[in-house]
N, C-alpha and C positions, 0 to 999 in steps of 0.2 A: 269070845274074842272081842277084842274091843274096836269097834269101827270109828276111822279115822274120815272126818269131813272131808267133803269134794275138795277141789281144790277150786283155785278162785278163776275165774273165766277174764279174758280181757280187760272187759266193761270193767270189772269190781276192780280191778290192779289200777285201772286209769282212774278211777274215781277214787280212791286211796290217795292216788300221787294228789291229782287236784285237791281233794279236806286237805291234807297234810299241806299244800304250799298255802291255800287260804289261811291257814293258822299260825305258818311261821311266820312271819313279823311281830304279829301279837304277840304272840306266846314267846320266841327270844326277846324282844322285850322286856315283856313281864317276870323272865328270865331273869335277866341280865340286870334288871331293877332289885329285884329281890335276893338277888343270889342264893339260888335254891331252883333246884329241877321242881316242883311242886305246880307250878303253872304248868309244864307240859304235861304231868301223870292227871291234872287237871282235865286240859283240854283231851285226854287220851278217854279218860272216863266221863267226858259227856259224848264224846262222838262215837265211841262203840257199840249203846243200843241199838243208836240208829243204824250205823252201820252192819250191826248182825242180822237186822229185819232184811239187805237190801237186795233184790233182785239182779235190779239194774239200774241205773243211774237217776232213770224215771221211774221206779216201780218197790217200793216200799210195802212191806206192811206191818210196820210201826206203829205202835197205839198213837194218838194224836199228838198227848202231853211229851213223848217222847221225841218226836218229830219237831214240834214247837222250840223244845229246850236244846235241840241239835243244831237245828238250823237258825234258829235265833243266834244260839252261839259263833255259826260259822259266820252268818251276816256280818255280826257286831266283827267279827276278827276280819275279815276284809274289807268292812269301812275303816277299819282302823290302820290296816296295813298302807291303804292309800290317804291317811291324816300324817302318817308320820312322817313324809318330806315336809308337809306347812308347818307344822308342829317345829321340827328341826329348825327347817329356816327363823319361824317366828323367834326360838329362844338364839339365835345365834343375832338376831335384830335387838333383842335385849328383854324379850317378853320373862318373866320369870319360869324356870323349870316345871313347879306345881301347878302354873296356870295354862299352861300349854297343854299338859299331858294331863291335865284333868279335864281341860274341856276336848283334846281327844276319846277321853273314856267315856267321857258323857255322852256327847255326838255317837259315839259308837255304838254302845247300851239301847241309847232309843232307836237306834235303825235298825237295829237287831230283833228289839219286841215289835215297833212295825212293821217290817220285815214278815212278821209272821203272824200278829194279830189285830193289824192295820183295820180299818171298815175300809169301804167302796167309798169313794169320792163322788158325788155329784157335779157329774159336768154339763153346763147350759152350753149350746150353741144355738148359732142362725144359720138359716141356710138360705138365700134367697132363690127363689125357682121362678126361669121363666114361664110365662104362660097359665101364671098361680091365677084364680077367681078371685077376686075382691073379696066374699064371702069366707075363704079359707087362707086369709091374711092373716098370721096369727096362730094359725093350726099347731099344735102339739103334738110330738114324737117321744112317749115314753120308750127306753131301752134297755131290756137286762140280755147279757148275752153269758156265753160260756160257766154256765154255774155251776158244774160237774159236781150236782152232788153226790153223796159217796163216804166213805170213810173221814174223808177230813170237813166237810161241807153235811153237816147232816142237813133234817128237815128245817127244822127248827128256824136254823140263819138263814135258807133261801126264804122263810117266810119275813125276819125282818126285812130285806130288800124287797121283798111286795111291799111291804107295809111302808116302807119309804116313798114308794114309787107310786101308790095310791095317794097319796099327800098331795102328791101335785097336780091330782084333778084333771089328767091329762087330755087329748081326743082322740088318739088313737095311742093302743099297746102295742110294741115289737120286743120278741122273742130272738134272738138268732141264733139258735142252736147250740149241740155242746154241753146239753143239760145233765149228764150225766158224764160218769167217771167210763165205768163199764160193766157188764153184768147186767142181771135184773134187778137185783134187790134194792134200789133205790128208784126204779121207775115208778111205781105206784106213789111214793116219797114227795118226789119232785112235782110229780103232774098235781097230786092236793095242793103244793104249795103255789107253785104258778096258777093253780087256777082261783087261786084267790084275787088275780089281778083287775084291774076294774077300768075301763076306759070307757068311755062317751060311746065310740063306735066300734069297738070290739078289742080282743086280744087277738094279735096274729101273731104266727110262730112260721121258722122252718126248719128245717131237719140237719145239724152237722154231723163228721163224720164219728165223733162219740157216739151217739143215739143210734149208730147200727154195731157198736159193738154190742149188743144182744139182739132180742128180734124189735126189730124196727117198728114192724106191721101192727106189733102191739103195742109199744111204746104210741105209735102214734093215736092207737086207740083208748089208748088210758089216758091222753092231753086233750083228745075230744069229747071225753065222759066229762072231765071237766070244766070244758066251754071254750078251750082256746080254737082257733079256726088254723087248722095247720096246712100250710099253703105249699102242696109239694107240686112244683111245676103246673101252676097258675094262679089266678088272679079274680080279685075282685073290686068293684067297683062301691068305693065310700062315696055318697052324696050327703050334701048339706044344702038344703035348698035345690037350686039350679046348677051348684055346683059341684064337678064330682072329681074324686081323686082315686087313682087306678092304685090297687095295692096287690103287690105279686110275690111270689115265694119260689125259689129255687129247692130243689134238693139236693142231696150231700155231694160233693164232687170226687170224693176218695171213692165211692163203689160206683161211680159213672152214672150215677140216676138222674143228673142234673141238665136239663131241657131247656134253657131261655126263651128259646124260642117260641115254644107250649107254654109256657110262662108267662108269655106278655101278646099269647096267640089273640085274648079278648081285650086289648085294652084297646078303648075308644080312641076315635084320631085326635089327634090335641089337648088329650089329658092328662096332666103332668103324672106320673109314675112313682111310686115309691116300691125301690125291691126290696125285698130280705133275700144274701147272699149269705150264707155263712163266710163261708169263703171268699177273700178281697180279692184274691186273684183271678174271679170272675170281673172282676170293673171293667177292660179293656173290651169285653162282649157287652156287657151293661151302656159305655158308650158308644159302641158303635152299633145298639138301638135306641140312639137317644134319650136312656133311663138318665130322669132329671136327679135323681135322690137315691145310691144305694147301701143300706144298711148292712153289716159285718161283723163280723169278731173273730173267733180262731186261732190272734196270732195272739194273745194275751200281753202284746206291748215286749214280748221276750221273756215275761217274768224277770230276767233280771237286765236291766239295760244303763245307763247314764243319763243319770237325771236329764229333762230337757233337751235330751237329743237322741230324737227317737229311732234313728237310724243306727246307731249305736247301743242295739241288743241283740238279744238271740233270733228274736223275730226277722231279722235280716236273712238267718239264713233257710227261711220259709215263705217268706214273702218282702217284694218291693214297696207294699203297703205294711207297714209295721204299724201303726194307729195313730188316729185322730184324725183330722177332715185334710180332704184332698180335692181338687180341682181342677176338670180337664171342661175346657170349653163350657159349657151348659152344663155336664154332669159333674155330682157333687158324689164323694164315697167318704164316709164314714166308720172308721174300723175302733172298734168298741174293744176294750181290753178286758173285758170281761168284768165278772165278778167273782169267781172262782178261781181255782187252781187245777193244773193237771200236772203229775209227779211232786214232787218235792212243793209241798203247799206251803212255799216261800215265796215274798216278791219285794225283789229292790230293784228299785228306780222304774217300775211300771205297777205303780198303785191302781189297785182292783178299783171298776169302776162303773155306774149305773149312769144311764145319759138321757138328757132332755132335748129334745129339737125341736125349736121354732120354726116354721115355715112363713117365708116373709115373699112379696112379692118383689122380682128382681125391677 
């Protein structure tokens, strides 16, 4: 007898509607230009592999090249959906027809393959900290965060972003968690490749809530076989000459392991602070123990947000710190967008990212 597939669950029927309305503009368009249903049996036969892999809206397992060409396509058809009022207006201003809707296609195409085979940005900041030592005027903050590798993320690219991040000769490494997608089969993967990282005064890491979707306990022993200093709820003390800077590490806050407190139980009186938080939503504790500097990730920028303005993406609806540098009094947080993916290893308008921080005195 011949068995007939489940039927589809919630999740997969809302996920249908949303590909399906990302593709109408494009695709009636292309439509409507050509005359000929061909552009829709088109888009119908790129978005079905992916779609038969899908779990749930986060949860694929679609060969890579599959995923790339799916979601590349859905990008490009919803940059495009939002070009076609400028488009319209411009030709109705007098711009000619082919020039309009060519440089729609164009525009669309590229943010569709960056979209999904973009590199990580390098982004410099400064941070000035009061109470810095003359001697660590200057100090470097190498960052990689969220790099879930995994099926889409193998070994290989978390090793180019070492190998970036080693470039810049930094003095101290930060980790902030998220290394992994889930499962085991990439821990051992990941921790060769982070521990290839190289700072003046160490590589420090801490734990997010990825890294306990398998066993933790060992995850963290497979990053310490290969040299990182994984700081779960405490701290240690970097010196450079006479002068010392406190560096401290939270853990995960989704299984409640995470202790501030214990954290910053040894840091000397007057010594400005650097935490590793995965989690930004830890800041408002982070300030009110006067942590000068604390390092983040988690929210990945939304994955897909509005260029330049960062409160308008999905990260919104996970955290008040969605990324990039913030400032309450004396404390400075930093939420790092990662350089990985988790679900759909797509990103528009929050391009993956490795980070540099200066430390200047205020």
């Amino acid at each position: 007898m011949a068995s007939h597939p489940p039927p589809l669950g919630r999740l997969q029927v809302l996920m249908l509607l949303f590909v399906a309305l990302i593709q109408l503009p494009a695709v009636s368009w292309a439509c409507w230009v050509t005359h000929s249903p061909l552009p829709a049996l088109g888009a119908v036969l790129v978005s079905l592999p992916y779609l038969r892999h899908l779990r749930t809206p986060w949860h694929s397992t679609s060969p890579a090249r599959v995923a790339y060409l799916t979601l590349g396509w859905w990008s490009a058809c919803l940059v495009f959906g939002v070009l076609l009022l400028p488009a319209t207006l411009a030709i109705h201003a007098g711009l000619p027809r082919a020039w309009a809707w060519g440089a729609c296609g164009v525009i669309a195409l590229a943010a569709g393959v960056h979209s999904v085979l973009g590199r990580p940005r390098l982004r410099r900041l400064v941070v000035r900290v009061e109470g810095l030592a003359p001697e660590l005027d200057g100090y470097r903050i190498g960052q990689i965060s969220d790099v879930h590798c995994g099926p889409y993320v193998p070994e290989s690219r978390v090793a180019t972003w070492v190998a970036r991040l080693n470039e810049l000769d930094v003095d101290l490494m930060s980790v902030t968690g998220d290394l992994i997608t889930q499962g085991s089969s990439h821990v051992e993967a990941v921790s060769r490749a982070l521990g290839g990282l190289r700072a003046r005064d160490g590589v420090f890491a801490c734990m997010g809530n990825h890294d306990y979707f398998t066993d933790g306990e060992h995850f963290v022993r497979a990053l310490e076989r290969q040299g990182l200093t994984v700081l779960r709820n405490r701290g240690v003390v970097v010196q450079r000459g006479t002068a010392r800077l406190y560096v401290a590490g939270v853990d995960d806050t989704w299984t409640s392991r995470h202790d501030l407190r214990r954290a910053l139980a040894a840091r000397p009186e007057g010594v400005p602070t650097v935490l590793l938080a995965h989690d930004p939503n830890l800041f408002p504790q982070a300030l009110a123990q006067s942590v000068e500097l604390t390092l983040s990730g988690h929210t990945h920028g939304g994955q897909l947000a509005v260029p330049g303005v960062r409160d308008l993406s999905l990260a919104r609806f996970i955290s008040r710190w969605t990324a990039g540098l913030y400032r309450q009094g004396r404390s400075w947080l930093y939420v790092n967008r990662g350089a990985g993916t988790t679900g759909p290893p797509v990103r528009l308008g929050a391009p993956a990212e490795l980070a540099v921080i200066t430390l200047r005195r205020a």
